[in-house]
N, C-alpha and C positions, 0 to 999 in steps of 0.2 A: 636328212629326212628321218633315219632312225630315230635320232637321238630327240627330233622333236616329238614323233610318234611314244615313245619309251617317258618323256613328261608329260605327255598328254594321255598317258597309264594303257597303254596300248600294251600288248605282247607284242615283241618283236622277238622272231626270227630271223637269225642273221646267218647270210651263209656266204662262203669263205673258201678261194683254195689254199687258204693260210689262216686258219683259226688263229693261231701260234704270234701273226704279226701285231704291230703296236695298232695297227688300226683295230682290228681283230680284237684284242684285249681291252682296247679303249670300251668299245659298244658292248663287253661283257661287263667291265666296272661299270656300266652305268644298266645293266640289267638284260640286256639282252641273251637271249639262247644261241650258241654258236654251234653254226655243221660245218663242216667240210663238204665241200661238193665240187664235184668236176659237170661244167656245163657242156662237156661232148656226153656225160650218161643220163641219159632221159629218166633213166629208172632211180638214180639217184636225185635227182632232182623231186621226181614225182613222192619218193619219200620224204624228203624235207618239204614239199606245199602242203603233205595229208592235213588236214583241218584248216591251213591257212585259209583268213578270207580273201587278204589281197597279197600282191607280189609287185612290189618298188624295187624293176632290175636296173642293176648301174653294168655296166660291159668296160675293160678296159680295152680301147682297138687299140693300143699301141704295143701288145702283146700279144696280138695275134697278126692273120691275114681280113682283110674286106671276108674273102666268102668264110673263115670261121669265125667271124664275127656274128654273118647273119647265118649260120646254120647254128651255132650256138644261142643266139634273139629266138629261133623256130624253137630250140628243145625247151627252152624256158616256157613259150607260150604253150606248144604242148602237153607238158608236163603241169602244166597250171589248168589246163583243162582237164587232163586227165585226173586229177585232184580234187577238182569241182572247185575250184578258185574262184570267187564271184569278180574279182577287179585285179586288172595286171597293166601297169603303167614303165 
């Protein structure tokens, strides 16, 4: 999705608990802005959406549990509201 967004001249912000990995660097070589963020801090999140219009979450479950999965889906979407995020997919 990025990467399609990023030829289609989009800003993309990318956020990452690994800015550092090959994926991570892949979507900075091709233009994107990289944060680190941890999806258990609302407040860090809410700083990386400030101006975003939208927010395309990808979650990996196979590095967490079921319920930190969806308490971490909840900090995403709050923090995307508290931001004024118009669309979160």
């Amino acid at each position: 999705m990025a990467r399609h967004l990023l030829e289609d001249g989009w800003h993309v912000r990318a956020l990452s608990r690994d800015p550092s990995s090959d994926a991570s660097r892949a979507l900075r070589e091709r233009g994107a802005e990289l944060h680190r963020v941890d999806a258990e801090d609302v407040q860090s999140l809410r700083q990386a959406f400030d101006g975003a219009y939208g927010v395309f979450n990808v979650q990996n479950p196979m590095t967490s549990s079921l319920e930190a999965e969806v308490r971490q889906g909840r900090n995403v979407a709050d923090a995307a509201a508290g931001a004024g995020v118009q669309h979160v997919v």
